[in-house]
C-alpha positions in Angstrom: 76.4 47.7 -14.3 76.5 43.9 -13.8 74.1 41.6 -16.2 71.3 41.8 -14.3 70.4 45.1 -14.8 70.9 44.5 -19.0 68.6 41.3 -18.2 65.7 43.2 -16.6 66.2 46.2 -19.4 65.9 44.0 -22.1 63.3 41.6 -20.5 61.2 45.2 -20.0 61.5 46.0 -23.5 60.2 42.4 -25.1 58.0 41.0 -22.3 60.8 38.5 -20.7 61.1 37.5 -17.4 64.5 37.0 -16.4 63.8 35.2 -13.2 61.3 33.1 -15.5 64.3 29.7 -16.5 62.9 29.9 -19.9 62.9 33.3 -20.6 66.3 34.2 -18.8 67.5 31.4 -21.6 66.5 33.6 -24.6 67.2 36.6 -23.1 70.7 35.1 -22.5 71.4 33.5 -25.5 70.2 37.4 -27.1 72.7 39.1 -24.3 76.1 36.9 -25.6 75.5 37.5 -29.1 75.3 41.4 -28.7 78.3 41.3 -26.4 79.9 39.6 -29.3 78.8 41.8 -32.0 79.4 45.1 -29.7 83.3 43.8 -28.5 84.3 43.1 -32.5 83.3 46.4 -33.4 85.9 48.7 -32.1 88.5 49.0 -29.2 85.5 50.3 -26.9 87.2 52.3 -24.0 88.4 50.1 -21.4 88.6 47.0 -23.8 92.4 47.5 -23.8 95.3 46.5 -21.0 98.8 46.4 -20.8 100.9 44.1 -19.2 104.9 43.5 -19.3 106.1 39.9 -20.1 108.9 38.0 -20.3 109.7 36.0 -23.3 112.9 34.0 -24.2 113.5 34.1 -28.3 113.8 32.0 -30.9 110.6 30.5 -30.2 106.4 30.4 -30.9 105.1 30.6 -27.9 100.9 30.5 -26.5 99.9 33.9 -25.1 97.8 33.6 -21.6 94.0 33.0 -21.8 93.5 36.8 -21.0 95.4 38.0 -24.1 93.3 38.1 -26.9 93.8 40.4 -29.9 97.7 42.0 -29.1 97.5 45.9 -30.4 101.4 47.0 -30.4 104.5 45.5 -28.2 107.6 47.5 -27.6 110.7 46.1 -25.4 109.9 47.0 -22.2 113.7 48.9 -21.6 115.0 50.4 -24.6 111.2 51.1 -25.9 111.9 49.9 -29.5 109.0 49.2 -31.7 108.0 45.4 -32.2 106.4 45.3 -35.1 103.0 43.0 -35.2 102.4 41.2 -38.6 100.1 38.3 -39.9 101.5 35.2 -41.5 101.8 35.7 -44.9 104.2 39.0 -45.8 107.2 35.8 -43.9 106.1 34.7 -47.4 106.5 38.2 -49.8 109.4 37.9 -52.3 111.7 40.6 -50.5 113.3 40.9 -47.2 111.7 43.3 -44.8 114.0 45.7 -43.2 112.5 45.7 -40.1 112.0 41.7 -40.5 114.6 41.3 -36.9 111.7 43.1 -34.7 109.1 41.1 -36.1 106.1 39.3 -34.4 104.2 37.4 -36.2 100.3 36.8 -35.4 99.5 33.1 -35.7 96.1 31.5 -35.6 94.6 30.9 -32.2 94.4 27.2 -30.6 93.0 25.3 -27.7 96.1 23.8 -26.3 98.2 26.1 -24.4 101.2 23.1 -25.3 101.7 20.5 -28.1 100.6 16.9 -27.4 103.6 15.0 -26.5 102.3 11.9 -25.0 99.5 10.5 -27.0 98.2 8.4 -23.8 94.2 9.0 -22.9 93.9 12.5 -21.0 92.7 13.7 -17.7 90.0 16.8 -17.3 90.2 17.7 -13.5 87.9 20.6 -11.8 87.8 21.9 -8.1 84.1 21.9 -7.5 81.8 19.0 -8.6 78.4 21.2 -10.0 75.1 20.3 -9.9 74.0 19.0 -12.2 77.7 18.4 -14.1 79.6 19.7 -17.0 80.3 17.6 -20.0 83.7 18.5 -21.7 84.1 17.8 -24.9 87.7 17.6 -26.5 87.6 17.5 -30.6 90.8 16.1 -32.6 92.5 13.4 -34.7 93.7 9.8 -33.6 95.5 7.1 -35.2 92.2 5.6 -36.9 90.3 9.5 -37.2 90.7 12.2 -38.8 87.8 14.0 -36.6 86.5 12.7 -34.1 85.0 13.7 -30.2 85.5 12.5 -26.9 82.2 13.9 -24.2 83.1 13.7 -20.5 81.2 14.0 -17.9 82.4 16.2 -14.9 80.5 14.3 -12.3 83.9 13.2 -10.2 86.6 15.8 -9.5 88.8 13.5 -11.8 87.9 12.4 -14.9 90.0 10.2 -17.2 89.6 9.7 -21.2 89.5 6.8 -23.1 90.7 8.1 -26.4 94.2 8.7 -27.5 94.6 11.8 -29.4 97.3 13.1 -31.6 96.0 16.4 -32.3 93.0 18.9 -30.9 90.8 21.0 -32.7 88.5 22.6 -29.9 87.5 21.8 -26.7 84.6 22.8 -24.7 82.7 22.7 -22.3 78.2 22.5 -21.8 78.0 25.8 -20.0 79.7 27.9 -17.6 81.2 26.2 -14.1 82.0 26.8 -10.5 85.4 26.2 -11.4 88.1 26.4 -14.4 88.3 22.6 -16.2 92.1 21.8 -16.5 93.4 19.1 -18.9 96.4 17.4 -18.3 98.1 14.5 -20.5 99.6 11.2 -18.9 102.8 12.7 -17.6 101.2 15.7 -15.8 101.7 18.7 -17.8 98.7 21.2 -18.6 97.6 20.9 -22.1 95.2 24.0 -22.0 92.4 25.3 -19.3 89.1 26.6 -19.8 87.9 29.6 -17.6 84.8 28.6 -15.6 83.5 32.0 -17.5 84.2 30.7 -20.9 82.9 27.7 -23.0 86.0 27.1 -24.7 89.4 27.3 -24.5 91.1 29.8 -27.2 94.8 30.9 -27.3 96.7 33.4 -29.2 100.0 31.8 -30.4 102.8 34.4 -31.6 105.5 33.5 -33.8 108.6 35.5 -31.7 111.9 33.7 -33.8 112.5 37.5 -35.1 113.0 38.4 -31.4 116.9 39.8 -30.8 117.2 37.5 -28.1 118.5 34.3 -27.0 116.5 30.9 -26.6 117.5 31.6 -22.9 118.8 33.9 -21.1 119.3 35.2 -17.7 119.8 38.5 -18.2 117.4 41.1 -16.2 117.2 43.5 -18.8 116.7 41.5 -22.1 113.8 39.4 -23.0 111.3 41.8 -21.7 108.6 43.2 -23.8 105.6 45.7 -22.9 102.5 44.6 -24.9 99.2 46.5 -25.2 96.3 43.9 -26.0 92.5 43.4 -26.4 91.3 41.7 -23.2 89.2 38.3 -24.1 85.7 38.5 -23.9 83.7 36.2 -21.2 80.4 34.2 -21.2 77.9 36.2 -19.4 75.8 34.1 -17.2 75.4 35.2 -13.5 73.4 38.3 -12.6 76.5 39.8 -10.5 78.9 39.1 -14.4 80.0 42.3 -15.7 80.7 43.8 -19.1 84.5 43.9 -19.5 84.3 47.5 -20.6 82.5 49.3 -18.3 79.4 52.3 -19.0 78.3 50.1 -22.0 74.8 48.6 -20.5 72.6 51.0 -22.7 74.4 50.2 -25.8 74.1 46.7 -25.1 70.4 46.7 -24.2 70.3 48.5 -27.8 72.6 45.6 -29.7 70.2 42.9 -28.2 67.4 44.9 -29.2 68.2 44.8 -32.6 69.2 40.6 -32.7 66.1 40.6 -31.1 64.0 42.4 -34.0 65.7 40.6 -36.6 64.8 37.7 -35.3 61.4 38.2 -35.5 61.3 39.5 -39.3 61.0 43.4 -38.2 64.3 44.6 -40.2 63.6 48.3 -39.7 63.4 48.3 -35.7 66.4 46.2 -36.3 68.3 49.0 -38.2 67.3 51.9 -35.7 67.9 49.8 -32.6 72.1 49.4 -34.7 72.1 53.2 -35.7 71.2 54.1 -32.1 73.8 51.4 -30.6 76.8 52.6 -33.2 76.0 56.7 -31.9 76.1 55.5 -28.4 79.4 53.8 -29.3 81.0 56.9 -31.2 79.9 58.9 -28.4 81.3 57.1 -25.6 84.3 57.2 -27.7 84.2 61.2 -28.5 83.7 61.7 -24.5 87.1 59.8 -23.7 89.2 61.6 -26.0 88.2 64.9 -25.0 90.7 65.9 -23.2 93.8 64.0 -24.8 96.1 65.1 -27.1 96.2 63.6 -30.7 98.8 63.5 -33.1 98.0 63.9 -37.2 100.0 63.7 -39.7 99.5 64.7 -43.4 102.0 63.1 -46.0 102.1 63.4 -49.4 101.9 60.3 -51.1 104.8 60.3 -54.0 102.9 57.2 -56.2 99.8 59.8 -56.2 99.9 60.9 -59.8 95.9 60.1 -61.2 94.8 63.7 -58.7 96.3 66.7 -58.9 98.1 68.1 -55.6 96.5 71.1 -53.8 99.2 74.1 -54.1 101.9 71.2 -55.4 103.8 74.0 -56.8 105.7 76.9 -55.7 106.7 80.0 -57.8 109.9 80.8 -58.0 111.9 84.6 -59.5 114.0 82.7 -61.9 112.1 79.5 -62.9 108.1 80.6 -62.6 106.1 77.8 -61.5 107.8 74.4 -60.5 106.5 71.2 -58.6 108.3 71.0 -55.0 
């Protein structure tokens, strides 16, 4: 159900109004957090998406805005694993074996593309709101190490005064009619933020491991299948929806629980979790009913501290011998 109905559920259960501009602000500000706690705490069903991309090698390259926690990747035509990794085992001592189908999981950024051309910026939107948007763009210059930049959105054109050689995060007062694009002096799109979104926030993914070319124009090649966490909007509208859908109790539950720690009652705070986590496994439990799930059992050869179950076999000629 959209946010209204976890606005007027929650509002019920504290005394809020959420037609009231005060108390749709706390019961907002209650509703994002819980969203945030509840989408961190497992792949909840319908979290997840696949899409097919196309990716030339020998590169690091900015995943789109949607894409934000990749799961597994496979090439799209031969079906071969992709390994996912972090940063450091690049670093261990040995060589990996599989170290050629290797994607490596870099931090996330605001730019979509590296600053080039050092010249004041340009923030641009479609719709002028009412009353404006200030964007703020954080990063280093010449004479900074740190330092902000807060436009106003008042114009559908905006242009900075600051030259910036690097960004650290850029945001934005609130959610917008439109998506706030900035561009640098020669045009190109530094990074966008969704008018659902207070901030802009990219995955980057180290691909030099790929078994491919820089560029290619082969049909076949360069294709990979990726299965990923979806990113997570601001909820703000009444009509905004949950990106995982069936979850409106559960969050109704989460906010409960903010709510009651908050206000110094810690053991409302724990039943309100304990009911919110069982609603979670449960939603879980009733999608996996009916598929089919593969377990595996392996005996760990570095086990020696326990002692196997039935490690040992008897045999006519030599009794009693580990297998």
């Amino acid at each position: 159900m959209p946010l209204g109905y976890i606005l007027k559920q929650f509002g019920n259960k504290v005394g809020l109004d959420p037609t009231i501009a005060g108390d749709r602000s706390t019961l907002l500000r209650f509703v994002n957090e819980a969203t945030d706690e509840l989408w961190v705490e497992a792949d909840l069903v319908g979290s997840l998406w696949e899409q097919v991309f196309r990716v030339n090698g020998d590169q690091t390259l900015t995943m789109p805005m949607e894409v934000a926690s990749p799961r597994a990747v496979r090439e799209f035509y031969t079906q071969n694993p992709i390994h996912l990794n972090q940063m450091r085992p690049r670093y261990n001592m040995f060589n990996w074996k599989d170290g050629w189908y290797n994607f490596r999981l870099k931090n996330t950024q605001a730019l979509m593309r590296t600053i080039t051309n050092t010249a004041p910026i340009t923030y641009t939107v479609a719709v002028v709101d009412n009353p404006p948007i200030t964007v703020n763009f954080t990063g280093s210059t010449a004479y900074a190490a740190l330092v902000t930049e807060s436009v106003v959105m008042n114009t559908l054109s905006v242009q900075g005064t600051m030259s910036f050689l690097e960004c650290t995060a850029i945001t934005k007062s609130g959610p917008s009619s439109s998506d706030v694009t900035v561009l640098d002096a020669d045009g190109n799109i530094l990074t966008i933020i969704p008018n659902n979104a207070l901030e802009a926030k990219y995955q980057i993914l180290d691909i030099s491991n790929a078994p491919w070319l820089s560029s290619t124009i082969s049909t076949i090649d360069n294709y990979v299948e990726m299965l990923y966490k979806k990113r997570l909007p601001y909820l703000s509208n009444d009509n905004d929806e949950f990106p995982a859908q069936g979850y409106d109790n559960q969050l109704v539950n989460k906010c409960l629980q903010l709510y009651y720690e908050e206000n110094n009652n810690p053991t409302i705070a724990l039943g309100y979790d304990a009911k919110a986590t069982r609603g979670l496994a449960r939603k879980y439990e009733e999608q996996n009913k009916a598929t089919e799930d593969q377990v595996s059992f392996q005996v760990n050869d570095y086990d020696t501290i326990q002692p196997r179950i039935r490690g040992s076999r008897f045999t006519r000629w030599t009794g009693w011998r580990r297998r």
